[in-house]
N, C-alpha and C positions, 0 to 999 in steps of 0.2 A: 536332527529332524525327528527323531522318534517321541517328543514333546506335542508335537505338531500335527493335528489328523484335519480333518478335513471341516473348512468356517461354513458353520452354521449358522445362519440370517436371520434377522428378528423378521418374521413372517408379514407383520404390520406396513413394510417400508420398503424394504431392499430385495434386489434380485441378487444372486451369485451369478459372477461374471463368466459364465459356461452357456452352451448351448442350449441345456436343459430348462435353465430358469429353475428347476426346482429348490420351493423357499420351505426352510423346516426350523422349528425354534433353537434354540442353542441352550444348555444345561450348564449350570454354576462349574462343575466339572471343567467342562471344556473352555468357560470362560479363563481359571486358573490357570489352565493348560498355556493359552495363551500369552495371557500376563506374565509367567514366570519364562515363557521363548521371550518375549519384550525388556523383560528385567534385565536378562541374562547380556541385552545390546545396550540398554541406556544405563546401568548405574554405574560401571565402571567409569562411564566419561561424566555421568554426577560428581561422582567422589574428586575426578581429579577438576573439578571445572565450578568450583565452591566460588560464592561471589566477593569481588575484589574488595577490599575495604578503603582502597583510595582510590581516586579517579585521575586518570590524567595521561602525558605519555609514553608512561607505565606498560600501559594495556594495549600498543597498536599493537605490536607484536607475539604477545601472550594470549591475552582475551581476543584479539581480533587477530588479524594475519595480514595487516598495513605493512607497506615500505616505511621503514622509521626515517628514509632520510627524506618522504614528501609531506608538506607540510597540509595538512588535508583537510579542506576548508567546504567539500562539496559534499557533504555525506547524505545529503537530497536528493542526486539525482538517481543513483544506483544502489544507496546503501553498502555495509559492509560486515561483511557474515562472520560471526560469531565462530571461533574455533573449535567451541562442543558441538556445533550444527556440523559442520564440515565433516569434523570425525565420527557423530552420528550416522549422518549419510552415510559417507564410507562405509561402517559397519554394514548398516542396510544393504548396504550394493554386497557385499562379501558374503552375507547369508543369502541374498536373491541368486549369486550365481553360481552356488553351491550345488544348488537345485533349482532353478531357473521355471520347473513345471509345477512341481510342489508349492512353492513359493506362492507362487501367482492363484494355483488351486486353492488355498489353505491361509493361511496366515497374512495375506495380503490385504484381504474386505475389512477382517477385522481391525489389522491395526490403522488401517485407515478411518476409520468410523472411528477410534477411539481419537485419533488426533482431530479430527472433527469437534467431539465433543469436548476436549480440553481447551481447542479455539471456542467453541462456541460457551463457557463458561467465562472465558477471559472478555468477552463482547457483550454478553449478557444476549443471549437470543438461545431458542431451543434450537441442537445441530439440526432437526431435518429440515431449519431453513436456509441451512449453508450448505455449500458445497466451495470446493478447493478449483482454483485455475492458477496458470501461468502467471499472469498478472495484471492490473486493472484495466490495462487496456483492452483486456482477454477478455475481462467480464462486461465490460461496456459492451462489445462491440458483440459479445454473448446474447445481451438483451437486446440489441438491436435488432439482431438477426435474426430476433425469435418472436419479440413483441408484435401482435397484428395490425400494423399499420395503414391508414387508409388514405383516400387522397385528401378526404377532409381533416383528418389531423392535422394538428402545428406541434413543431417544436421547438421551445425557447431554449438558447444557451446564451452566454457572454461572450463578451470579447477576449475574456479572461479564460472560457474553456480549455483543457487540454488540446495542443492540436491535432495530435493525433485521434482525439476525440470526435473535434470538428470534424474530421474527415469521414469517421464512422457516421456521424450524423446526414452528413453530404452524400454519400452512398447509398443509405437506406432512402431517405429520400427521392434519389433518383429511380429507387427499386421499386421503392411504392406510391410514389405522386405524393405523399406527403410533404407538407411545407415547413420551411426553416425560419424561428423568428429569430434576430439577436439584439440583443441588450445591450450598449457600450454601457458600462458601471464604472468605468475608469476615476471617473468624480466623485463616486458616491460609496468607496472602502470605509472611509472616515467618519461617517454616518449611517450607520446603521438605521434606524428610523424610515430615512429615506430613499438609503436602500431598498429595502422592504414596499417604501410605496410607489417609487418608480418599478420596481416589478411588477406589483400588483396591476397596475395600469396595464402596464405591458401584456401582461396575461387576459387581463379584459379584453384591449384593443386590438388584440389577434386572434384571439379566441384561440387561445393556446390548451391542448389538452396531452401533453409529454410537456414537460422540464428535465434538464440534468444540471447540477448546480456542485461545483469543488467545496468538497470540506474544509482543505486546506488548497488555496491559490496555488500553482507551481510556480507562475512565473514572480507574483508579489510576496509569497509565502505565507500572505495572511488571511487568517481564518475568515471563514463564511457563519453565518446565524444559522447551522442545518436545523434546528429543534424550529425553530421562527419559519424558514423555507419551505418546511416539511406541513406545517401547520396552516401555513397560507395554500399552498397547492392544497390539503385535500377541503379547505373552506370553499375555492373553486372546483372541484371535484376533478382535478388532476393529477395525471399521476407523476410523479417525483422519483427520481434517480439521483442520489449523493453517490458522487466521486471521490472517495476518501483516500487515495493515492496515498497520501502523505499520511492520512491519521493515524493512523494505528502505530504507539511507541510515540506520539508527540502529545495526542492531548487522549483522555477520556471519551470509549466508545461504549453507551450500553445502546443495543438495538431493540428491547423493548420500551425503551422509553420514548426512542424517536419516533419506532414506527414507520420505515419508509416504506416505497414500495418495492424498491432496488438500494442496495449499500452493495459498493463494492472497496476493498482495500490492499494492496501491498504488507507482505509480511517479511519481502527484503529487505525495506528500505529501515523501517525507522523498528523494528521489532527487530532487524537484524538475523533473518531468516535466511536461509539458502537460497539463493538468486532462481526466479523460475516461481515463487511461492505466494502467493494471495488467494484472496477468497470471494464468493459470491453472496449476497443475503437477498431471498427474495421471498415477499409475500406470500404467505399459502394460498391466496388466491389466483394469483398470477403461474404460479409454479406448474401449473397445469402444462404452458403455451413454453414455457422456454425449456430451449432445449440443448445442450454442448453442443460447442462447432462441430467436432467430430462424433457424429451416432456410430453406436458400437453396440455388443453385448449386451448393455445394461437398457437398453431399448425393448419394448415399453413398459420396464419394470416403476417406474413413476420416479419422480425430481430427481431422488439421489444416487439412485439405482444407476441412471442414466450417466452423471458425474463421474459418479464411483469408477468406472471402467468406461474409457476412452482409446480401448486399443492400446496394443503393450507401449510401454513408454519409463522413460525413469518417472519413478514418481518420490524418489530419494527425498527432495524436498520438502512435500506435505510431511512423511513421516518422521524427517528429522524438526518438524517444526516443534517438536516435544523440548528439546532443547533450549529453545530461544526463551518459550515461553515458561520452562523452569527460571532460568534466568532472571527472567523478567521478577514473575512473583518473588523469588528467592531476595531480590535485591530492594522490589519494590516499584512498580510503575509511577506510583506518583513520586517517590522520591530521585528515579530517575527524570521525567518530563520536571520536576521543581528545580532539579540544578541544572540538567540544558539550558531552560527557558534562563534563567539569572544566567548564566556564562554567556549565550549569544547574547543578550541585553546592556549587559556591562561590555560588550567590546563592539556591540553595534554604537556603541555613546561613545566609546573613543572614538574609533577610525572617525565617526561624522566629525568628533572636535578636532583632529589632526586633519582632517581632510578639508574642514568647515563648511560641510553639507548635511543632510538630511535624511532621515529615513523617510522611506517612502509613504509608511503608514504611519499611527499610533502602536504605540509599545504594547496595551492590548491585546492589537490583534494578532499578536504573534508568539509562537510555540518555541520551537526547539531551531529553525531559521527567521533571518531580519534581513530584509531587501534593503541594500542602504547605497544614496546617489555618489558615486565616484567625479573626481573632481576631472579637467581635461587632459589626458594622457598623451603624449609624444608618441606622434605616428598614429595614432591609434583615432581611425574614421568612429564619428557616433551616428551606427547602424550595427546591424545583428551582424554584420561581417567583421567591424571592426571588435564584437564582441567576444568573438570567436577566436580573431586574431590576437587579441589581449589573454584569454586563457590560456591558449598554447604558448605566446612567448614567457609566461609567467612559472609556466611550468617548466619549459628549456632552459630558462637563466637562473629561476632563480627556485625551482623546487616546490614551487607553491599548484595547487590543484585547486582551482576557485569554480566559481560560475558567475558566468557574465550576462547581462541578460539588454536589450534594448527595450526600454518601454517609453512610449509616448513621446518618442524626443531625445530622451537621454539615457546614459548607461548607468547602469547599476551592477554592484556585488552584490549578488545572495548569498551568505555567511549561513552554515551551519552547524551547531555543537552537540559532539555526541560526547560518549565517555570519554574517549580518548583525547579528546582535544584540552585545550590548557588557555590561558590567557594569554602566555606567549605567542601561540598562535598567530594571532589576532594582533598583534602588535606590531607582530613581524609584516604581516598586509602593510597594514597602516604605513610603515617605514618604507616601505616597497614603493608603494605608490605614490608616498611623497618626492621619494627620488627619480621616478620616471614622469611626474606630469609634468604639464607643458606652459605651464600659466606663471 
């Protein structure tokens, strides 16, 4: 700790999370000061966490911290964390409880802002439009709570929305007399075009001024037009919220190109972040009105100030996110999302021919998961019970960790490929399920 004196705030932005508020510029000096307390936690777990040069399942247990004996087919729904992050973190926790006062006085604002800024290079957006939350349901329900909603307002979702989203939507609503439009799109994945114009309609014919629209589907896993969505809502001068759950580590995020008015994304899941870890993007204009669930300290030091300090809490997560995202560049974003996308592709085309069914969408519109229809299974009702019941028994007999999903009638596997998974994988499904169906 005697590296370590007290963070100084870039005066423009941030408050220091103390009673005082008082905001003073910070000097080259103390910057260094910093970055060499920071070195001294991340290069160690650089050196030993250099990127694999194979991929396969090599790594559940090395590079990630998987059971090698479950066969692990769902890395969509919770992600799985990265063992430089884990160890990061820890570090973090070992210096915070060293000194516990210090820490939090001193050395905490900064290295938070700086993991801000390395996320917000990796997204392409300036940091003081981000800020860090729990996770994307955190940041929806963020803007909900915060945006001024009236009775005259509508707001459009899908049928396809998060539900737990819906339910955010459902709440604020009741809170504030505003009304709910929704859009079944279930027909209209596969076109695009018409997608787009049955929206449009719909935005006309309700006089819709909120949208919130998935980047990536959860339940279909495939992609939305956010650049097209984004571009229609502000033609109607609405305002737009992308739910990008799933993007970040599947496909390409820059936020100044889209320009939304809300992006929010998960950096557990498919970046491979410490569980607990996403982030918010919101317009400078808007930034004014939203505000953290929890007001704290950093109240009314403005946006990030507000984020920044949330009342004490682990914040291990955000700051080990340095890890993930060395990771990432180190190895290559697009060269990871190019061999996902081909490994779940080529074994979404088996199972269907072993199975003799169909993916749900076009090949397209999908990333790094592929929603594909399961044939009729022994015992197994087709309803989101029977879907459920299918996961668990698959995972008791025979080791496999899927996800099952009920859509419109019938059931489906959502298949997803990260490093660690292999073709074997996916093969071993396929073998599975031909041995348990019922037809």
């Amino acid at each position: 700790w005697s590296r370590v004196k007290k963070i100084l705030m870039d005066a423009s932005s941030f408050a220091i999370p103390a009673a005082s508020y008082e905001i003073v510029p910070y000097s080259r000096e103390e910057i260094e000061k910093y970055e060499a307390a920071i070195s001294a936690l991340e290069h160690p777990i650089e050196v030993e966490s250099s990127p694999p040069t194979e991929f396969g399942k090599n790594l559940i247990n090395t590079l990630f911290q998987l059971d090698p004996k479950i066969i692990q087919l769902n890395h969509g729904s919770y992600g799985a964390t990265l063992r430089s992050c884990t160890r990061l973190h820890e570090a973090w926790t070992r210096l915070l409880e060293a000194n516990p006062t210090a820490f939090f006085d001193t050395l905490y604002s900064y290295a938070m802002l700086r993991s801000l800024e390395q996320l917000a290079q990796f997204v392409n957006a300036d940091s003081s439009d981000i800020v860090f939350v729990p996770n994307a349901t955190g940041a929806v329900s963020t803007v909900f709570r915060s945006f001024p909603f009236k009775p005259e307002d509508v707001v459009l979702c899908t049928n396809f929305t998060y539900a737990a989203v819906k339910k955010i939507i459902h709440y604020t609503c009741l809170q504030t007399g505003a009304k709910i439009s929704h859009l079944d799109i279930g027909d209209l994945l596969n076109d695009e075009d018409e997608l787009l114009r049955k929206i449009e309609e719909k935005m006309i014919a309700d006089k819709v001024t909120f949208c919130i629209f998935d980047g990536i589907i959860s339940e279909t896993a495939t992609i939305l037009p956010a650049a097209r969505l984004i571009a229609l809502a502000r033609k109607h001068n609405i305002k737009i919220m992308i739910d990008g759950a799933h993007c970040i580590g599947q496909i390409p995020v820059d936020l100044k190109s889209l320009d939304p008015d809300f992006y929010c994304s998960n950096l557990h899941k498919w970046l491979c972040a410490d569980k607990g870890c996403a982030f918010l993007y919101v317009k400078k204009e808007h930034q004014k009105v939203i505000r953290p669930l929890t007001i704290s300290h950093g109240y009314p030091g403005g946006f990030q100030s507000e984020f920044l300090w949330c009342a004490t809490n682990d914040y291990g997560s955000f700051l080990s996110l340095t890890a993930a995202l060395n990771f990432y560049k180190g190895v290559g974003p697009e060269k990871i999302a190019e061999r996902n996308h081909d490994l779940v592709i080529k074994a979404a085309r088996h199972c269907a021919q072993v199975w003799k069914t169909q993916l749900l969408c076009k090949e397209e519109l999908y990333a790094s998961m592929v929603t594909i229809e399961l044939p009729p299974i022994k015992d197994i009702e087709v309803s989101g019970g029977g879907a459920f019941k299918l996961k668990l028994f698959l995972l008791e007999k025979y080791n496999v960790m899927g996800q099952f999903i009920f859509i419109r009638g019938k059931l489906y596997i959502r298949i997803s490929a990260q490093l660690y998974n292999e073709m074997s994988d996916y093969e071993r499904i396929a073998e599975i399920i031909q041995l348990i169906r019922s037809d």
